[in-house]
DOKEGU-796082 format. One line per 5 residues: number of its first residue (from 1); their letters; for each residue y, z, x of N, C-alpha, C, O. Coordinates in steps of 0.1 Angstrom, whole numbers, plus 2048, in hexadecimal, padded with zeros to 3 digits. Atoms other than C-alpha are relative to their C-alpha. Example, Ala and Ser with C-alpha at 12.3 -4.5 7.8 and 13.67 -1.06 7.14 Angstrom:
2
1> AS> 7F4:800:809:7D3:84E:87B:80C:800:809:80C:807:813 ~ 7F5:800:7F7:7F5:847:889:80B:808:7F8:816:809:7FD .
END
This chain:
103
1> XXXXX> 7FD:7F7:7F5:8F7:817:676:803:80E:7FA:805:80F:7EE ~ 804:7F3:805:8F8:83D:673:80B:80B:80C:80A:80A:818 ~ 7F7:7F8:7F6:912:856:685:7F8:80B:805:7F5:810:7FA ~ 805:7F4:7FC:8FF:876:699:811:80A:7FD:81B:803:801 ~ 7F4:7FB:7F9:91F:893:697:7F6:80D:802:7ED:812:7FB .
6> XXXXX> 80C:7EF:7FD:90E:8B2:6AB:80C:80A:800:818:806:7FC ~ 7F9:7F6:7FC:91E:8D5:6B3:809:7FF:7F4:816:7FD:7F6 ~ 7FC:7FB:80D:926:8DA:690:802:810:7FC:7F8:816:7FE ~ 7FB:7F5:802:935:8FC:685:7F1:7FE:7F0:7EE:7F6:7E7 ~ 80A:7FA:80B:917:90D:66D:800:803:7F1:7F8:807:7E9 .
11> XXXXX> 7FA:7FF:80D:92E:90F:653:804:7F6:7F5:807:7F7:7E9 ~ 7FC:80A:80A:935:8EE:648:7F5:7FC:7F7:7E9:800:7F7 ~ 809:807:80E:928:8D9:629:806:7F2:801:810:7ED:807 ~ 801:80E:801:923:8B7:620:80F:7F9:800:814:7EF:806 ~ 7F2:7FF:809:945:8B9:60C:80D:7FB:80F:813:7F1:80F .
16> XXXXX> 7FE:802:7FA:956:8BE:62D:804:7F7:80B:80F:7F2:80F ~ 805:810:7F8:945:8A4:644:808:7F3:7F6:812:7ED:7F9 ~ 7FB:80C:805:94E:88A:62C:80E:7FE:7FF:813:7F2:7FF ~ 7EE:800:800:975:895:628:801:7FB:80B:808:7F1:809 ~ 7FA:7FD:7F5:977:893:64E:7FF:7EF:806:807:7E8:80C .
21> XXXXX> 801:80E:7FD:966:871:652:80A:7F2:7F2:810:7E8:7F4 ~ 7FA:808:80D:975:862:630:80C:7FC:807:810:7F1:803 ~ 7F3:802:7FE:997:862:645:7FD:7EE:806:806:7E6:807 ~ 802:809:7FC:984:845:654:7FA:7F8:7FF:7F5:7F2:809 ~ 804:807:804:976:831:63D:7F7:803:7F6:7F5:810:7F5 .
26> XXXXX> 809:7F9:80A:95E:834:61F:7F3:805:806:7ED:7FF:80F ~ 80D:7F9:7FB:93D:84D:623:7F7:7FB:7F9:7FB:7F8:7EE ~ 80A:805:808:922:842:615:7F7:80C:7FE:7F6:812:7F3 ~ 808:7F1:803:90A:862:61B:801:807:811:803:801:81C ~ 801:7F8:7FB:909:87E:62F:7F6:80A:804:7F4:812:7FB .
31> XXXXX> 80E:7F7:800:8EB:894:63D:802:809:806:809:807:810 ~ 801:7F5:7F7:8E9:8B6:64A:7F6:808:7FF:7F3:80F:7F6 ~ 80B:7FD:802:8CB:8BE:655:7FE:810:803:804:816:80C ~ 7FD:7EE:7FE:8BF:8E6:64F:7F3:7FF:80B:7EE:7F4:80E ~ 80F:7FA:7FB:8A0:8F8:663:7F6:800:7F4:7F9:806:7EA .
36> XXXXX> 80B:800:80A:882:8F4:64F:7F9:80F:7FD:7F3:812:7F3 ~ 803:7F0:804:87A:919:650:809:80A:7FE:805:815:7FB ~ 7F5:7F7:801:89B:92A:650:80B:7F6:7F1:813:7FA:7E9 ~ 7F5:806:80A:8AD:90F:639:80D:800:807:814:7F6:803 ~ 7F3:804:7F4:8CD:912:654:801:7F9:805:7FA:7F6:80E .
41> XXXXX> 7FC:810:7F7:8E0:8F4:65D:7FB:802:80F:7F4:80B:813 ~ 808:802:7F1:8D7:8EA:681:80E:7FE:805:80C:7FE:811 ~ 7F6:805:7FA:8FB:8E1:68C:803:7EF:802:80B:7EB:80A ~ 7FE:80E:7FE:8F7:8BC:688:800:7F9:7F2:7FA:7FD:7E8 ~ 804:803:80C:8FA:8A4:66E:802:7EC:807:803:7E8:813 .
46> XXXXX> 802:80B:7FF:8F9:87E:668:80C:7FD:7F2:810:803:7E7 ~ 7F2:807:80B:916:869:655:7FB:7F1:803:7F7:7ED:80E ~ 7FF:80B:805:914:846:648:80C:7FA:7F9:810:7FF:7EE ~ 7F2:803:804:933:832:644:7FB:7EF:7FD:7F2:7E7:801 ~ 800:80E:807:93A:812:632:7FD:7F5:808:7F4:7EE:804 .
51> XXXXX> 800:809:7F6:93E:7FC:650:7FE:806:80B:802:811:80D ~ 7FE:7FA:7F4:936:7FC:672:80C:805:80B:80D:80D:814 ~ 7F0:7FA:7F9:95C:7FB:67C:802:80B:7FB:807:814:803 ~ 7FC:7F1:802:961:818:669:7FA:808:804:800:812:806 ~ 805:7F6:7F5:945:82A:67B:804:804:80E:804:80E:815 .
56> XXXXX> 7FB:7FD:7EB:952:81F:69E:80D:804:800:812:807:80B ~ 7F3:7FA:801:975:82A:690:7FF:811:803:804:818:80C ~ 801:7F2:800:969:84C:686:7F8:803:80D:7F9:80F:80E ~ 804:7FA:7F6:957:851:6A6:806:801:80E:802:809:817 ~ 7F5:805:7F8:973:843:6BB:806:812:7FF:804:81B:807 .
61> XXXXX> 7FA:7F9:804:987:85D:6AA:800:80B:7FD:80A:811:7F9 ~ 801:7F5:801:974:87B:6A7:7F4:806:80A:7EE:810:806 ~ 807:7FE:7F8:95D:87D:6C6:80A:80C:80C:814:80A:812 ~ 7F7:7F9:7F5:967:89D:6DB:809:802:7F7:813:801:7FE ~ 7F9:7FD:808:97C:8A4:6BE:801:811:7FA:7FA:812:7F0 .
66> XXXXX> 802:7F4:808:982:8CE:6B4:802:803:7F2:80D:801:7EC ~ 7FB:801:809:97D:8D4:695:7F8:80D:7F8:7EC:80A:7F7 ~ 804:7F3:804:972:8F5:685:7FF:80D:80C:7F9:817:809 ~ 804:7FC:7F5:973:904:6A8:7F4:7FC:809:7EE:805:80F ~ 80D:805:7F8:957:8EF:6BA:809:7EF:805:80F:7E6:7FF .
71> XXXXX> 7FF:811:7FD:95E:8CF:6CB:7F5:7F6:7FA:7E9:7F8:7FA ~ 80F:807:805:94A:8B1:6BA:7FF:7FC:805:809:7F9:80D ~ 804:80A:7F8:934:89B:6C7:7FD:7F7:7F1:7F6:7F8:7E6 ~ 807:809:80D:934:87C:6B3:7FB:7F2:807:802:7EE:810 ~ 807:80B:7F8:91C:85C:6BD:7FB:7F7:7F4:7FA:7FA:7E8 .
76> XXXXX> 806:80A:805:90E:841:6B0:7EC:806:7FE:7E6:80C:807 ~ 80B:7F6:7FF:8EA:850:6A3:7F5:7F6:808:7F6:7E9:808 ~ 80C:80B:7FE:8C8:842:6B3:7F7:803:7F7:7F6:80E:7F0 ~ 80C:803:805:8AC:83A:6A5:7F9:80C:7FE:7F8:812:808 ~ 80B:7F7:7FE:894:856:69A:7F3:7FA:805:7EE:7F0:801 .
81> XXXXX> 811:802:7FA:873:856:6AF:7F6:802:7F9:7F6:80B:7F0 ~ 80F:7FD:809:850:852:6A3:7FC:80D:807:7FE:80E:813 ~ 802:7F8:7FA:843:876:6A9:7F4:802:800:7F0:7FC:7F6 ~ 808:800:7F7:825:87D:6B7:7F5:808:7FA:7FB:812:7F8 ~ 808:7F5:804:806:892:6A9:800:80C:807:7FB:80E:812 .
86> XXXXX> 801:7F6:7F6:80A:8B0:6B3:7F2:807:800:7F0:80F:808 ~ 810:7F9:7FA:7E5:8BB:6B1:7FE:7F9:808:7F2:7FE:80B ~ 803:805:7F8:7E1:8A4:6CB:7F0:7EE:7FD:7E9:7E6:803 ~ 80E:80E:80A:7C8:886:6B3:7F7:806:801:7F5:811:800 ~ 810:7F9:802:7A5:884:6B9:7FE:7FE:7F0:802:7F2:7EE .
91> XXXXX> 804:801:810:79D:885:691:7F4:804:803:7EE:7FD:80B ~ 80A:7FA:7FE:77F:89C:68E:7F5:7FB:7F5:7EA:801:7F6 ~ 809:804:808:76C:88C:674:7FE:80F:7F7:7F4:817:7F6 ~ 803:7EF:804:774:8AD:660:7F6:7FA:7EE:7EC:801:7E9 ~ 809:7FE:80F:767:89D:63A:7F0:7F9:805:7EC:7F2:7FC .
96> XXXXX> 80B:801:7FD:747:895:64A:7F3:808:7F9:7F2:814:7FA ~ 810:7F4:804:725:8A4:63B:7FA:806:80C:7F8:800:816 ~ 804:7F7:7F4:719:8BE:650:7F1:7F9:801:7ED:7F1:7F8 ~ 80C:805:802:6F6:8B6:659:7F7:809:80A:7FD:80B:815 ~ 806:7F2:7F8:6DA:8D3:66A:7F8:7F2:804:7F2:7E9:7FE .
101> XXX> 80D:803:7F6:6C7:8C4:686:7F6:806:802:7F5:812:7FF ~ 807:7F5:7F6:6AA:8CD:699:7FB:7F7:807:7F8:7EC:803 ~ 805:803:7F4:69E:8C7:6B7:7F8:802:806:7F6:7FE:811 .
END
């Protein structure tokens, strides 16, 4: 299992997240994901703790919790979704050999 914590202050680091969760149990890793074109955190991150009670501790315990000036939201994470082509499929047969007709 995997913790979501959203409405994260822009300023924190990994270093941080892990102090805050550590009070409640061992971390195992921590993610904070940036913008792929700006490199700036997104305001969310993902925490992994040793056990599931220590997840459902820390989330017990720091859901709706202020903590840099933001209230957190902390959850249990879901599943990432399969995402979708965004060209919409089709597959054009692009390495095809061209070939001239006539008619």
């Amino acid at each position: 299992m995997s913790i979501y914590v959203g409405n994260l202050s822009y300023d924190i680091n990994e270093q941080d997240l892990t102090e805050v969760f550590a009070e409640y149990g061992s971390v195992k890793r921590v993610h904070l994901p940036t913008d792929r074109e700006t490199g700036r955190k997104r305001g969310f991150a993902f925490v992994e703790m040793g056990t599931e009670a220590e997840e459902a501790s820390a989330i017990t315990a720091l859901d709706q919790a202020e903590w840099m000036g933001r209230e957190l939201k902390v959850n249990p994470a879901k599943p990432r979704e399969q995402r979708s082509n965004s060209r919409g499929g089709g597959g054009g047969g692009g390495d095809r050999e061209r070939r001239n007709y006539r008619f």
